[in-house]
C-alpha positions as a Markdown table, in Angstrom:
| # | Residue | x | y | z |
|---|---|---|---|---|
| 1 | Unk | 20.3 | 176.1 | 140.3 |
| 2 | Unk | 20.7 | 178.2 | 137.2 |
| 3 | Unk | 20.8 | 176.5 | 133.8 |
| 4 | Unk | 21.6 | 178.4 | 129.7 |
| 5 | Unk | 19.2 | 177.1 | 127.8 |
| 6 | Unk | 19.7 | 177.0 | 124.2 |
| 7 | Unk | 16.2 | 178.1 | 121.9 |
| 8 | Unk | 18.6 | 178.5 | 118.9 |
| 9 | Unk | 22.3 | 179.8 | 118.7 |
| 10 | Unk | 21.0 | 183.6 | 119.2 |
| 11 | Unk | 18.8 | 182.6 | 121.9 |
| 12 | Unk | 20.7 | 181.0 | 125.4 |
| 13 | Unk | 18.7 | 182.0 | 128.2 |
| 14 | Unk | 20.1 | 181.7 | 131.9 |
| 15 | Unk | 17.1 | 180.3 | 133.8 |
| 16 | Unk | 16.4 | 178.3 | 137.1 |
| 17 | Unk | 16.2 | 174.8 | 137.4 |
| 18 | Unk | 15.8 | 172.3 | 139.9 |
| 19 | Unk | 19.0 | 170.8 | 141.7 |
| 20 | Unk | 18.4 | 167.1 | 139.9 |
| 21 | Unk | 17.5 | 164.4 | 142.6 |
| 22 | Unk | 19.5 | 161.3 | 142.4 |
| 23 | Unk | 19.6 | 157.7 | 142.6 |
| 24 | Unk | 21.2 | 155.2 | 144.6 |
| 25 | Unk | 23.3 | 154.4 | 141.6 |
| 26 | Unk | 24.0 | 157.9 | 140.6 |
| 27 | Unk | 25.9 | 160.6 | 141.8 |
| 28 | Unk | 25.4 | 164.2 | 141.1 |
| 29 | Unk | 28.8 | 166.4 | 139.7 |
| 30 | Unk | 28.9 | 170.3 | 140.2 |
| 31 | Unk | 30.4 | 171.6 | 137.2 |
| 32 | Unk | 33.7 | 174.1 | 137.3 |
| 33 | Unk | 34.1 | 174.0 | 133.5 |
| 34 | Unk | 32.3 | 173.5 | 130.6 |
| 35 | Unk | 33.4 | 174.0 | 126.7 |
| 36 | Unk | 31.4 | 175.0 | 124.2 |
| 37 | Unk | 32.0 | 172.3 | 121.0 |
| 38 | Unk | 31.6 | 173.9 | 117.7 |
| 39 | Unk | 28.5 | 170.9 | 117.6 |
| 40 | Unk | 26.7 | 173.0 | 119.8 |
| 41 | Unk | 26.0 | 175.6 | 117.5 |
| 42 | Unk | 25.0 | 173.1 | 114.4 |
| 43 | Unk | 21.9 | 174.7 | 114.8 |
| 44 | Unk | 20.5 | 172.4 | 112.0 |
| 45 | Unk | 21.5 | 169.6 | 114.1 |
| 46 | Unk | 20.3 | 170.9 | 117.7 |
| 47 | Unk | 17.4 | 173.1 | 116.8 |
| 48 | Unk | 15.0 | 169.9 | 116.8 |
| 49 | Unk | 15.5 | 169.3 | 120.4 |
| 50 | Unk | 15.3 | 173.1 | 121.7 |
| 51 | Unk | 14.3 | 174.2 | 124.4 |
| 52 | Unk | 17.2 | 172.1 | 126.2 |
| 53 | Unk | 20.5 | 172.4 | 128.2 |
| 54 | Unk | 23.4 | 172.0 | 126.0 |
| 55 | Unk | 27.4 | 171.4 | 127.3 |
| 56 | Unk | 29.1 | 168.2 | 126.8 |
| 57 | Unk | 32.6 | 169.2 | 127.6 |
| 58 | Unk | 32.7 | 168.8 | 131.6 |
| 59 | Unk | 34.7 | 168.7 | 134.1 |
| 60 | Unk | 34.0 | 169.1 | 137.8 |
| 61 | Unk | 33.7 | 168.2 | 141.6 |
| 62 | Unk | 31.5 | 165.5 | 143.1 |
| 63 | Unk | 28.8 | 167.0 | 144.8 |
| 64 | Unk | 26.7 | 163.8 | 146.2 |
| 65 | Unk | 27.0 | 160.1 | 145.7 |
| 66 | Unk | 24.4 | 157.7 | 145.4 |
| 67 | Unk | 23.8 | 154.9 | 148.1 |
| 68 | Unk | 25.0 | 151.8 | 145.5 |
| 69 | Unk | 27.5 | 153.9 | 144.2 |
| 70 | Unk | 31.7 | 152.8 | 144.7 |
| 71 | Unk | 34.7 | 154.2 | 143.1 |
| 72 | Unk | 33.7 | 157.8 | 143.9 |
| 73 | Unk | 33.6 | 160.1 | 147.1 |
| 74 | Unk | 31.8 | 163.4 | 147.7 |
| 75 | Unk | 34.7 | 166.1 | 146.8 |
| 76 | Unk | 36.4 | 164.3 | 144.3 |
| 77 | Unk | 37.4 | 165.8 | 140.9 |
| 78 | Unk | 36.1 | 164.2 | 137.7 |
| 79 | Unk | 35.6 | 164.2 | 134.1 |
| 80 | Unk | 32.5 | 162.7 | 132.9 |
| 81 | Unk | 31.2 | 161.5 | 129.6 |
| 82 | Unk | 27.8 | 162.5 | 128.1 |
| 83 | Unk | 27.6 | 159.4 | 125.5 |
| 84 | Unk | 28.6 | 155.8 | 126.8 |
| 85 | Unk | 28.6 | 152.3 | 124.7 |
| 86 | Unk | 27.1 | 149.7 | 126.7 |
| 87 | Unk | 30.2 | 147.3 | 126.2 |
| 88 | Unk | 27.7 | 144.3 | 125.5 |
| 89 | Unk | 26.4 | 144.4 | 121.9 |
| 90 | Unk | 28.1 | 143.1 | 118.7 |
| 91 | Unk | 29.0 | 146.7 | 117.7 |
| 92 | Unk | 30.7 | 147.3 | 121.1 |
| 93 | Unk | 32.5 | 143.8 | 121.0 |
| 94 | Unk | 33.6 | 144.5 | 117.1 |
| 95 | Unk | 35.5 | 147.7 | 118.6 |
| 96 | Unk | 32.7 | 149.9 | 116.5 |
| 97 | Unk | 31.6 | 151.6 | 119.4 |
| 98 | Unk | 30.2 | 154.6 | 118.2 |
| 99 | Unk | 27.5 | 152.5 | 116.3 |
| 100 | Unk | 26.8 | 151.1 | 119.4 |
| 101 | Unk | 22.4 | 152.4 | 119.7 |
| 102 | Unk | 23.6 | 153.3 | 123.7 |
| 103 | Unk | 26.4 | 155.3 | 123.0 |
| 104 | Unk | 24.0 | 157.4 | 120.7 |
| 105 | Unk | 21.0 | 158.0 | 123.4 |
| 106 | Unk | 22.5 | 158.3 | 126.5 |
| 107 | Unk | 23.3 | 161.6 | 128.1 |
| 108 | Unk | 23.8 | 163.4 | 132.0 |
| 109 | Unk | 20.8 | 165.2 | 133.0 |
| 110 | Unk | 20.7 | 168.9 | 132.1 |
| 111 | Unk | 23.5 | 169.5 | 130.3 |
| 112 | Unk | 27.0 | 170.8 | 130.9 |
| 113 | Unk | 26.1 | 174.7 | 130.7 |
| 114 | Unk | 24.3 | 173.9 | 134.3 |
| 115 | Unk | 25.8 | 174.7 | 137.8 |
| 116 | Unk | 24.9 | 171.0 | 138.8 |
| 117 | Unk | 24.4 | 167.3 | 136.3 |
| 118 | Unk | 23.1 | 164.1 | 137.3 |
| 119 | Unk | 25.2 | 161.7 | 136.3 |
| 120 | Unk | 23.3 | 158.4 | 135.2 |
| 121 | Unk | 24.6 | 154.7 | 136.4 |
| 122 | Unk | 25.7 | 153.7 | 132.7 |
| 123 | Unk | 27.5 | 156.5 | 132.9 |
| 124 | Unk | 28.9 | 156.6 | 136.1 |
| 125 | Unk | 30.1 | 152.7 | 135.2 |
| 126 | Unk | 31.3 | 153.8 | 132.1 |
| 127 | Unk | 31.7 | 157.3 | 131.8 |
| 128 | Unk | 33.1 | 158.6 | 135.1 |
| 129 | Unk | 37.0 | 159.2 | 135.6 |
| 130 | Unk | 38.9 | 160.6 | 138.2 |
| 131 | Unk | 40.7 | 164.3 | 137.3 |
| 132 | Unk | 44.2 | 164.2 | 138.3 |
| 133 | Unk | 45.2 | 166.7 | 140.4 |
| 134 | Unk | 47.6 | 168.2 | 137.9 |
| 135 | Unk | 45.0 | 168.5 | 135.3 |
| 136 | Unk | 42.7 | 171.7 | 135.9 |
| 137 | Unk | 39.1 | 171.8 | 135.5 |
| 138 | Unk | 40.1 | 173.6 | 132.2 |
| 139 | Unk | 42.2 | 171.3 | 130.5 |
| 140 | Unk | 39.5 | 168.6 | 131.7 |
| 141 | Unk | 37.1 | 170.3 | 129.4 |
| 142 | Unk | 39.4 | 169.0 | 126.6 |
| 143 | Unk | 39.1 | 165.7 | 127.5 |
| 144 | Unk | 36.6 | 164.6 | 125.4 |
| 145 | Unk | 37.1 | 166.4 | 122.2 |
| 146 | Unk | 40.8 | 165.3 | 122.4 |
| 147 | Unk | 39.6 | 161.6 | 123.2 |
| 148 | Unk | 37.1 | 162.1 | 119.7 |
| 149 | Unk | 40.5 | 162.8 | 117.9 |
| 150 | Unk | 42.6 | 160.2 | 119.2 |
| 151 | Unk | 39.8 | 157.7 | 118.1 |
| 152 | Unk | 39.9 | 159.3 | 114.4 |
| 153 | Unk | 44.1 | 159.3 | 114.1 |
| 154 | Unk | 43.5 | 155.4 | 115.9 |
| 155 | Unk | 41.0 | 154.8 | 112.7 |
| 156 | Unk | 42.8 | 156.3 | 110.4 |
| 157 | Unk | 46.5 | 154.9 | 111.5 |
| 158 | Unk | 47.9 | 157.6 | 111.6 |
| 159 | Unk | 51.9 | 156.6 | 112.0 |
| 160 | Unk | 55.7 | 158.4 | 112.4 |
| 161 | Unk | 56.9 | 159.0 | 109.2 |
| 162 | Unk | 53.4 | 160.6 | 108.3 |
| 163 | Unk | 52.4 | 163.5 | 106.0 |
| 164 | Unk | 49.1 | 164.9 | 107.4 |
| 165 | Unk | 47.1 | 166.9 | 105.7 |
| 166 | Unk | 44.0 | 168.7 | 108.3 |
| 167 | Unk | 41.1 | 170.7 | 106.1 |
| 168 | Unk | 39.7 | 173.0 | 108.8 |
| 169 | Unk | 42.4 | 174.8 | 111.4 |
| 170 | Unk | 39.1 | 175.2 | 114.1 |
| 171 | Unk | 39.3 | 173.4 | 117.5 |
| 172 | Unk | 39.1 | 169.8 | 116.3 |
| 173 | Unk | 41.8 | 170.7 | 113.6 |
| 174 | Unk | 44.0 | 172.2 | 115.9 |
| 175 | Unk | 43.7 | 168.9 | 118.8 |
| 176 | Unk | 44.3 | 166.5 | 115.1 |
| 177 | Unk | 47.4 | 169.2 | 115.2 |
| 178 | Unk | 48.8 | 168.7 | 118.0 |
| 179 | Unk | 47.9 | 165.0 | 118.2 |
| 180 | Unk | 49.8 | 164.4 | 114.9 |
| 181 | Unk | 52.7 | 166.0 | 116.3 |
| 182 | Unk | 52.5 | 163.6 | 119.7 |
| 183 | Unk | 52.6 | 160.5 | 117.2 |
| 184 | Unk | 55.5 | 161.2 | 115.3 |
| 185 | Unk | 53.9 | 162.5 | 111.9 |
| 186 | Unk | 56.9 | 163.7 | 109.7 |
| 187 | Unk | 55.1 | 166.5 | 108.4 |
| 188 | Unk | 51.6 | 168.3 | 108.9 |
| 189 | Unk | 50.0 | 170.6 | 106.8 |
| 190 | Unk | 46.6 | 172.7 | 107.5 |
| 191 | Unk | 44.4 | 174.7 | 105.6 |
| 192 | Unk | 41.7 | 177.0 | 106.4 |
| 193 | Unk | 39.8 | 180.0 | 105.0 |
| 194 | Unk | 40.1 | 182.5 | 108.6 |
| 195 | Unk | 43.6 | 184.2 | 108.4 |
| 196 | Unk | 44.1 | 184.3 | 112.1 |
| 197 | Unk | 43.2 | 180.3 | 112.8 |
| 198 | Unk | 45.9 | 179.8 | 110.0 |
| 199 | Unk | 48.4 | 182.0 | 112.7 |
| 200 | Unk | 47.1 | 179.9 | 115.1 |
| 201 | Unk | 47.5 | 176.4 | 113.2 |
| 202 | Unk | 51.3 | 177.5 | 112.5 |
| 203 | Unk | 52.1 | 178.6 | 116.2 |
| 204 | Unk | 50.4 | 174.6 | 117.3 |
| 205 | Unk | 52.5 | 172.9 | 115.2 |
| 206 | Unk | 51.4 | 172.9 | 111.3 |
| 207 | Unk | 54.7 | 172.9 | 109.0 |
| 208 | Unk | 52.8 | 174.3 | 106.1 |
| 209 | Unk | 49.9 | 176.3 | 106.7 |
| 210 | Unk | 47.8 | 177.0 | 103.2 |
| 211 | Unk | 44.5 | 179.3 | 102.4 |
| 212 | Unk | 41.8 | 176.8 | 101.7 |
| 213 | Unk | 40.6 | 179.2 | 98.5 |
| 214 | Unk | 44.2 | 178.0 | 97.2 |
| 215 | Unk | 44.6 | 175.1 | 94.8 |
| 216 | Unk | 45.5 | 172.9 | 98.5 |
| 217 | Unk | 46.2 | 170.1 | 96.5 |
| 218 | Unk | 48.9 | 171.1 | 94.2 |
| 219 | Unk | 50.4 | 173.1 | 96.8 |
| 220 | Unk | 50.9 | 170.1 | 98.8 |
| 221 | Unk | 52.7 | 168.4 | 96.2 |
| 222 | Unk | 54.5 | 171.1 | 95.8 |
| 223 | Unk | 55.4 | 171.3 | 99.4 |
| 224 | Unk | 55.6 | 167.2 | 100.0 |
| 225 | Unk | 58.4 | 165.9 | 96.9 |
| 226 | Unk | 55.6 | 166.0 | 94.9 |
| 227 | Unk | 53.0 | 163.3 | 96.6 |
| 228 | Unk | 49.9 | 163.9 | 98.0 |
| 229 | Unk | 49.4 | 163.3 | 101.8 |
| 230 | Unk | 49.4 | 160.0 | 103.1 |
| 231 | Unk | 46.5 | 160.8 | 105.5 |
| 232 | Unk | 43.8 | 163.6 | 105.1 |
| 233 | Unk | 41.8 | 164.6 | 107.8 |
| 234 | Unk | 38.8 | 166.5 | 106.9 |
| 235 | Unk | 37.8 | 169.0 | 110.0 |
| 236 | Unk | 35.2 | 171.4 | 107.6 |
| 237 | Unk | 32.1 | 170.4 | 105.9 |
| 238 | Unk | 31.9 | 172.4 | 102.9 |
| 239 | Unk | 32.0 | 170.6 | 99.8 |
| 240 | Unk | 35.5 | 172.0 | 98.8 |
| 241 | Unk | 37.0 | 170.7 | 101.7 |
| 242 | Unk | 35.7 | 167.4 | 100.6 |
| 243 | Unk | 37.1 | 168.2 | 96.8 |
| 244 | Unk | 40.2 | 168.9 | 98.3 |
| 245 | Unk | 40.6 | 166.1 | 100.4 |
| 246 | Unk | 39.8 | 164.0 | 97.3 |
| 247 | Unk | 42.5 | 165.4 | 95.0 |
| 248 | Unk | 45.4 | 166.0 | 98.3 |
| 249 | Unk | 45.7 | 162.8 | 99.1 |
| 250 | Unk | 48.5 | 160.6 | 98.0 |
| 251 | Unk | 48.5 | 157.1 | 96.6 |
| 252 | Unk | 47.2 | 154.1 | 99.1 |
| 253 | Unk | 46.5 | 157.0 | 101.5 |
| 254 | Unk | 43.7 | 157.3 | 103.7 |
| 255 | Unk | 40.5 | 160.0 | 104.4 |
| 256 | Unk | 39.4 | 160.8 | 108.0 |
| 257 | Unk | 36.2 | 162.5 | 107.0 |
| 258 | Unk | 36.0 | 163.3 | 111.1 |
| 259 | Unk | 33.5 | 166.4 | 110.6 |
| 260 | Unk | 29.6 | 165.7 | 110.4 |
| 261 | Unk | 27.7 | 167.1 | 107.5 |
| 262 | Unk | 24.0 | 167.9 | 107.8 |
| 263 | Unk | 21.5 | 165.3 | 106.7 |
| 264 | Unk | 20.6 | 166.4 | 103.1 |
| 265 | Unk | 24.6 | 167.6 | 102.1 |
| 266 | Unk | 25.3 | 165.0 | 99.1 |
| 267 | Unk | 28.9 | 165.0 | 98.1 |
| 268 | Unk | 30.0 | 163.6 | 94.8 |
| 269 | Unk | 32.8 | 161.4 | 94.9 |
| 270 | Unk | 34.9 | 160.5 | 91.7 |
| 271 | Unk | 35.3 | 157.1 | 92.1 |
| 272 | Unk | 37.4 | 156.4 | 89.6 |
| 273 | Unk | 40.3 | 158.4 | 91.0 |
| 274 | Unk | 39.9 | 157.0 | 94.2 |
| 275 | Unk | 39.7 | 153.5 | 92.5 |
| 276 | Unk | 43.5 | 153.6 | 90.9 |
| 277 | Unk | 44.6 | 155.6 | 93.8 |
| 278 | Unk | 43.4 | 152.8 | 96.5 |
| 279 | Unk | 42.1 | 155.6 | 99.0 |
| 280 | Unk | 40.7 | 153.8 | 101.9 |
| 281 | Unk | 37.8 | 156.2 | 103.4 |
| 282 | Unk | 37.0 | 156.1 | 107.1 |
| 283 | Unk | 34.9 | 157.7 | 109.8 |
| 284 | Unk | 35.1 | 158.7 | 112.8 |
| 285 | Unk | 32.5 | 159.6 | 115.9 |
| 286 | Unk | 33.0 | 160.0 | 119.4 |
| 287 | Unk | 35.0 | 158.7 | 121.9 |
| 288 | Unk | 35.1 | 156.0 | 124.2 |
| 289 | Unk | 37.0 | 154.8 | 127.8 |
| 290 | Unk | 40.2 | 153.2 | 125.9 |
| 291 | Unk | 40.3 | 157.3 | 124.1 |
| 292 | Unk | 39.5 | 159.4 | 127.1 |
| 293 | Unk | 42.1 | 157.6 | 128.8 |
| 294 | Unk | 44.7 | 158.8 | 126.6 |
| 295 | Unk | 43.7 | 161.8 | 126.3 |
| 296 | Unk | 43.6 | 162.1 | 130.3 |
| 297 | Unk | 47.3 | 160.4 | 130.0 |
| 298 | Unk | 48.3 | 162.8 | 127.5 |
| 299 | Unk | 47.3 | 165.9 | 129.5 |
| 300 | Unk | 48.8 | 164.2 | 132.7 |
| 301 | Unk | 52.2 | 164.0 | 131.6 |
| 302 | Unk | 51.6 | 167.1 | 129.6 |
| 303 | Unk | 52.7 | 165.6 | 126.3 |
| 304 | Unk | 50.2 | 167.3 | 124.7 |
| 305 | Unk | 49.3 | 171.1 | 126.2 |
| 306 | Unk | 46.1 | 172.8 | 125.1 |
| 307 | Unk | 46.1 | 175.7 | 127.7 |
| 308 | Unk | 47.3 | 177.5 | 124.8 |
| 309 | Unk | 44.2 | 177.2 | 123.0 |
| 310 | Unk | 41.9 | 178.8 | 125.3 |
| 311 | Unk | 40.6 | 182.0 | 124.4 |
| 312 | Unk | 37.6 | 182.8 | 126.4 |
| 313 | Unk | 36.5 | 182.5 | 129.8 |
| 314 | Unk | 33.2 | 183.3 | 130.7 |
| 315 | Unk | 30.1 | 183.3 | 133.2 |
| 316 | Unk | 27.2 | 181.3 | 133.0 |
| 317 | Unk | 25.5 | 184.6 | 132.9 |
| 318 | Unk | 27.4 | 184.8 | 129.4 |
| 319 | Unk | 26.8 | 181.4 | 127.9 |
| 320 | Unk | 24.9 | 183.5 | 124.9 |
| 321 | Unk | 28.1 | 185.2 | 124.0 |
| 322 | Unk | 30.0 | 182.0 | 123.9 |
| 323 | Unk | 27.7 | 180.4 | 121.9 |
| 324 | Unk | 27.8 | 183.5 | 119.1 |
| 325 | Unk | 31.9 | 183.6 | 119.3 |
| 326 | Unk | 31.9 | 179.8 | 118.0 |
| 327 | Unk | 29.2 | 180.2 | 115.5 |
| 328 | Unk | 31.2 | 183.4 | 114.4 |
| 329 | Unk | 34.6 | 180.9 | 114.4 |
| 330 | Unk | 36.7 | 184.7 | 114.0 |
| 331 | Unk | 39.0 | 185.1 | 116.6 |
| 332 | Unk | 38.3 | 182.4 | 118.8 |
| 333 | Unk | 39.5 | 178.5 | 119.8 |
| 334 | Unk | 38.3 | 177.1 | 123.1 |
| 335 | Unk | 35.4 | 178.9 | 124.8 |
| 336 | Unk | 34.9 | 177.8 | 128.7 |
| 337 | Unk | 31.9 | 178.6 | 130.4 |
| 338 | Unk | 32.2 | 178.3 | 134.5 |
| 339 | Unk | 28.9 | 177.5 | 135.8 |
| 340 | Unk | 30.3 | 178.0 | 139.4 |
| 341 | Unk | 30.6 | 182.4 | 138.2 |
């Protein structure tokens, strides 16, 4: 079968790979669509593991079933999960999933940017659903990113009545967009620094869309009856975003810091504002069955749409150029790649 393979985000090379064997507990998905998640060009973050097959946003057709293996039948359509909790430990049972040390090493075998994945048994237990017809392959590649956000507006209690304020108008800051919306939020605001994702933020659903090298947080007061917003959602990780988030939001509000940093970025917090304003700080990572079932809920009875937010689709053969339209993050949103083209 043929495989990208990511050396670094200039360097995706289409090569052949071996059709993965599986087990009796395993069954092995052919992939129709696969998005490319502005984490897969953190280079800082995926450089250490290079040479490897990347893609985490999948959606496909089963292709062979393992001889243990119930619930799924050659031919049928699913979505399927790279990271799975294990449901037993006393993260899992505290609800904190994502700390969960299973949900952070497990993964399908390549990658999603492959014409074929072995799905492992954790993760056909816990990580396997069934595509409803009326959801196509590309919507199903938004499964998981939306399921990521859903978790983070969950953490963050996000509520009707709402003013949300969303630093960073890329993919994830468009789905917190749209999301918001779905639950009611009375008003939401977005920022960014890209002219044409600000067009794109308004046209999704934003109220107030603002040029992140504005003063954000006065003009949100300004546009809010003069109080900050009650939950700010930061979707960019440069330390002005941070800044921003700090002085934006409003009294006994909250801060969805739902974008990673990379490992040495320090960010100074000033405490003492947070302190008399009662800010309650939360995080956000991943998603898990109880989010991607939503999210497969909300695209079902299309209370949520997203095929307006796909800008590219492309060839295996072109995986290189998808990768180096979401590093650029110009005049892009969702990237597919087809493996099956």
């Amino acid at each position: 079968m043929r495989a990208a393979v990511y050396y670094n985000n200039r360097d995706v090379r289409v090569e052949e790979r071996p059709i993965p064997m599986i087990g009796p507990k395993e069954i092995l998905v052919k992939i129709m669509a696969s998005g490319v998640c502005g984490s897969d060009v953190m280079e800082w973050y995926r450089i250490k593991k290079a040479p490897r097959v990347l893609g985490h946003e999948i959606a496909g057709e089963v292709a062979q079933v393992g001889a243990e293996v119930t619930g799924f039948a050659v031919g049928d359509r699913v979505f399927v999960t790279h990271h799975v909790p294990c449901n037993q430990c006393r993260y899992c049972l505290a609800g904190a999933h994502s700390a969960c040390r299973t949900l952070q090493s497990t993964n399908f075998d390549p990658g999603g940017f492959a014409e074929y994945v072995r799905v492992p048994e954790i993760n056909v237990q816990n990580g396997t659903f069934h595509l409803p017809h009326q959801v196509t392959y590309d919507q199903g590649t938004f499964i998981e990113p939306l399921g990521c956000v859903i978790r983070g507006q969950r953490i963050a209690r996000v509520k009707k009545g709402d003013t949300v304020l969303i630093i960073g108008s890329g993919i994830a800051g468009l789905l917190h967009i749209k999301l918001a919306r779905v639950y009611d939020a009375a008003k939401v605001i977005a920022t960014d620094i890209n002219a044409y994702r600000l067009e794109v933020a308004r046209s999704m659903g934003a109220d107030v869309v603002l040029d992140a090298g504005q003063d954000v947080a006065r003009l949100v007061k300004e546009t809010n009856d003069g109080r900050g917003a009650d939950v700010v959602i930061v979707c960019a990780t440069p330390e002005s975003a941070f800044q921003q988030a700090f002085e934006a939001v409003d009294r006994a509000g909250t801060l969805l810091l739902f974008a990673p940093t990379s490992p040495e970025a320090r960010i100074p917090l000033p405490l003492f504002d947070l302190y008399f304003k009662l800010v309650t700080i939360v995080f956000s990572y991943a998603a898990v069955a109880e989010d991607l079932k939503e999210a497969i809920a909300l695209l079902h009875g299309k209370k949520l749409t997203v095929d307006d937010m796909v800008t590219h689709r492309l060839p295996l053969a072109e995986t290189q150029k998808g990768f180096a339209l979401v590093a650029e993050a110009d005049r892009s949103i969702k990237v597919i790649i087809e493996p099956q083209k």
